[in-house]
N, C-alpha and C positions, 0 to 999 in steps of 0.2 A: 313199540313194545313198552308196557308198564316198567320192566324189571329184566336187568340183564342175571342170566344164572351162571355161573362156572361151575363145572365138576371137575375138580382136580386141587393140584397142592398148592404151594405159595409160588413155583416159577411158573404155573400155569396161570395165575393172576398177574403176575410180574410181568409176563411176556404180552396181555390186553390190558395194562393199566393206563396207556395214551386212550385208546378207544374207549375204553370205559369213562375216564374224566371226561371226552368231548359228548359222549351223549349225554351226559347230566340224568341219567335215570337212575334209580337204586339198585344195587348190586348185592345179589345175595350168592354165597360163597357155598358151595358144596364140597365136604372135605374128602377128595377120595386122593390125595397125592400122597406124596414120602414121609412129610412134613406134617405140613398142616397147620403152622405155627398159627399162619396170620387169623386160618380161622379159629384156632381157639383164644387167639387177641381178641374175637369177636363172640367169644364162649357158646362159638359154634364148635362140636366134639365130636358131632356123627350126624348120619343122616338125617334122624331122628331129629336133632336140632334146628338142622337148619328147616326142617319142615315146619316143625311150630315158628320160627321164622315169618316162612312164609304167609302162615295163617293169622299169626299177630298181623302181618301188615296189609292181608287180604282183610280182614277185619277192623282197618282204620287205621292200623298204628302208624307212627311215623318212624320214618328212617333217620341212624346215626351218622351226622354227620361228620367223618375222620380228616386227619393230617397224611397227606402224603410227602415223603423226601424225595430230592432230586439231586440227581448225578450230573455234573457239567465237566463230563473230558476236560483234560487238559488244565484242569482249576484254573481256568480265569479269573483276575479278580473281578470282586464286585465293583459295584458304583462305588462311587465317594469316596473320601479321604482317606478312609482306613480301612477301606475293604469289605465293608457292610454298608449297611446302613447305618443315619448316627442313631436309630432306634434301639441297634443291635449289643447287648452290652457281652463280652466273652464270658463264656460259662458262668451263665447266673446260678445261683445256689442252687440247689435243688429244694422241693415244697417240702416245706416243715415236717411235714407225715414221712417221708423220706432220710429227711438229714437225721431224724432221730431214730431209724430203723439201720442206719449205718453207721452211727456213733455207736448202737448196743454191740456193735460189730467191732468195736475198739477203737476206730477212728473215723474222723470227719470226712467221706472220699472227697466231698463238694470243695470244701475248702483244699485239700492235697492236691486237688487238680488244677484248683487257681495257682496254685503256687508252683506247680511244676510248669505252668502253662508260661510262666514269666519266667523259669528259668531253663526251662528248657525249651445152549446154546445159539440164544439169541436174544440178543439188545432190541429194546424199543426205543424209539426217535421220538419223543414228547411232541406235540404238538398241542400248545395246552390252550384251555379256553379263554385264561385270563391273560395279560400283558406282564410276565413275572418281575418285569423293571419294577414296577410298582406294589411289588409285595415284600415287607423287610427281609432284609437278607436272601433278595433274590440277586442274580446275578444278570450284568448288563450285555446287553448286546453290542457288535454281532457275536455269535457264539458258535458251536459245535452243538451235535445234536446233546440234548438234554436227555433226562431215561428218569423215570420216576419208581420209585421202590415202595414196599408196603411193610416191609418189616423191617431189613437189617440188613447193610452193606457194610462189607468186611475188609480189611485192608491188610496181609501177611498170612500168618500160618491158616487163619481161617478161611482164607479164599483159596490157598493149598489142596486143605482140607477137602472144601468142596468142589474141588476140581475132580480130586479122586473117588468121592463119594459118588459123582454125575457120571463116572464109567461104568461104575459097578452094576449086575443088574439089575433089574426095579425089585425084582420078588427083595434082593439084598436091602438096598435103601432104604424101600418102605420098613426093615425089621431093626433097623438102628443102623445105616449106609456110612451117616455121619460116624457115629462113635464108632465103628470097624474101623473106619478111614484115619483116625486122631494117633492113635499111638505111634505108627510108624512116624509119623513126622513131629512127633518128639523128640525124637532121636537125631533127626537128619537136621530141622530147622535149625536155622541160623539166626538169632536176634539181626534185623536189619536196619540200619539208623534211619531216622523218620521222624521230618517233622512237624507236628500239627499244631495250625496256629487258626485263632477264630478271629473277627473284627478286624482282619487284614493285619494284623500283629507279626510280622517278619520277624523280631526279635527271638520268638521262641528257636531254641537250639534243636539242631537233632542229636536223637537218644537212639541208642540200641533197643528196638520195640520189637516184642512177639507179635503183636495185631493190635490191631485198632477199630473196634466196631461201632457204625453210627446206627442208632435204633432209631426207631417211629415205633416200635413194638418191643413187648420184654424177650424173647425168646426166636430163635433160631434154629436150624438142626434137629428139627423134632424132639423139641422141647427144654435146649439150653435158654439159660434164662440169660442169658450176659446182660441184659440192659434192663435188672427187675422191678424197675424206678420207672418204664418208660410208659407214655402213655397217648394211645392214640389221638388225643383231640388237646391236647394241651397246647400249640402251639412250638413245640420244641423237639430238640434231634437232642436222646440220649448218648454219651459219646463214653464207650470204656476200653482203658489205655493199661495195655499189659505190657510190660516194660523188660527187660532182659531178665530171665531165671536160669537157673541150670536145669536140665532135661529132668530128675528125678522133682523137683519142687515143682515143676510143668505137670507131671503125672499127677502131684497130690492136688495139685489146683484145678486138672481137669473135672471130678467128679463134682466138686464144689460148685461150679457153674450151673448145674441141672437144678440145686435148691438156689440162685442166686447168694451164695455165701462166699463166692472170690472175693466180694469187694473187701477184705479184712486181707487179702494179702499186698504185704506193704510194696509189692512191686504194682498193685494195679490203681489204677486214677481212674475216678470217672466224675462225669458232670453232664450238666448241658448247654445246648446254646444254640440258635437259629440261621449258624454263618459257619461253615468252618472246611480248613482247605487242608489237605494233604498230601508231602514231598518225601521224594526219597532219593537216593544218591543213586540210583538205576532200577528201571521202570518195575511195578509189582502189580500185578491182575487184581483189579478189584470185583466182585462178587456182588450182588446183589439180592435177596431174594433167591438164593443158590444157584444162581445163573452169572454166566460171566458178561461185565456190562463193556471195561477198558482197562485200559491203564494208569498207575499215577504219574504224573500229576493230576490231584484233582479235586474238583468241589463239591460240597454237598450245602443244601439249604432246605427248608421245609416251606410247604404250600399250606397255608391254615384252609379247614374245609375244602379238598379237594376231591372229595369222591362221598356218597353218600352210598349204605351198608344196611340190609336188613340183619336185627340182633332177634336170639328168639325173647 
């Protein structure tokens, strides 16, 4: 085959993104799911899209090549001394185009998350085509099975969320599943202590955290932006950290998500970084791609160039 096609949403992707990395062929995304996030990551929006897609790459073009993230049950550490690689430095700043669109926002998040960072249904089995020991901030063997993500793996209320959202029926989901499913668990969630540390950095504390979401992509939930910084082929997992609120400052922060404008509440941290592990004081379902992948303990890393994508 030239070209693998999917028709469907991001856990339809999520669920052949092992087989799709080991054929090494381009992948073009058809959006008929709930979501859709990952393909409009891919400023695929309709059918129409991905069609001209198609005929850009029937006609020569070449395919983009993206960043896949990866789940390692159980967060084992990394190789080396401190948990990464020594390439791996914790939550590098974010690109200048960036740090300055979240200053306008009132504060630095890049720098806030440095500094917190020191003081405080169905999984896929990876079977990847490269040796990940040797890609920074991969994690060593022997391991648990791995699971690769394309957009955004959640850690707390957000994986809640979509738990109850994935009961609902699809006619439901497809028409906003996610946001139906968010309010109730406003009310009921519990901030739960969690700690997230990058470059094998043990010293971070746990904090009372609503969620914790590591992107490869800006948006989620058909069409929450929580990681509006992120970017497929950068080489980095965006990581944004929402920290205990009371239930009514939860509500006012939910709509704010959808334009990427949380990052200005002083409870949320975000940054990024190529290595980073997540704990909690009793186990929490993590999510992927709105599919449930495990539990925490656990790790995540990025795969530079790990799947190649027709764009129209």
């Amino acid at each position: 085959a030239d070209v693998a096609v999917i028709f469907g949403g991001d856990g339809t992707v999520h669920r052949h993104l092992s087989e799709l990395v080991q054929l090494e062929i381009p992948v073009l995304v058809v959006p008929c799911g709930s979501g859709n996030d990952f393909a409009r990551a891919l400023k695929i929006r309709s059918v129409k899209d991905a069609a001209r897609a198609w005929s850009k790459f029937a006609a020569g073009g070449k395919a983009q090549v993206i960043d896949l993230g990866v789940i390692t049950p159980k967060g084992l550490k990394a190789s080396g001394q401190n948990g990464c690689s020594d390439e791996t430095v914790p939550f590098p700043p974010m690109p200048s185009h960036a740090v300055r669109r979240t200053q306008s926002m009132g504060n630095n998040k890049a720098d806030l998350f440095l500094d917190a960072g020191r003081r405080s249904k169905e999984s896929v089995a990876v079977l990847p085509r490269e040796d990940l020991s040797t890609v920074p901030g991969a994690y060593s063997t022997p391991q648990p099975s791995r699971h690769y993500f394309c957009c955004i793996a959640g850690v707390g209320i957000d994986a809640e969320i979509a738990r109850r959202a994935n009961a609902l029926p699809k006619w439901i989901r497809a028409r906003g599943g996610y946001a139906l499913s968010a309010p109730g668990q406003f009310l009921r969630f519990v901030p739960f202590p969690m700690r997230v540390s990058s470059n094998g950095d043990d010293s971070a504390p746990f904090h009372p955290t609503i969620l914790v979401a590591v992107a490869n992509a800006p948006a989620y939930g058909g069409g929450m932006k929580i990681a509006p910084h992120a970017d497929l082929d950068d080489g980095k997992l965006d990581v944004c950290i929402v920290r205990g609120m009371n239930p009514f400052k939860l509500f006012c922060l939910f709509p704010t998500v959808y334009f990427g404008r949380h990052l200005g509440f002083e409870e949320v941290e975000y940054g990024q970084t190529e290595c980073l592990r997540i704990e909690t004081e009793l186990p929490l379902d993590v999510y992927a791609d709105g599919e449930y992948v495990c539990k925490t303990p656990v790790g995540f890393n990025v795969v530079r160039g790990a799947l190649n994508v027709l764009t129209p």
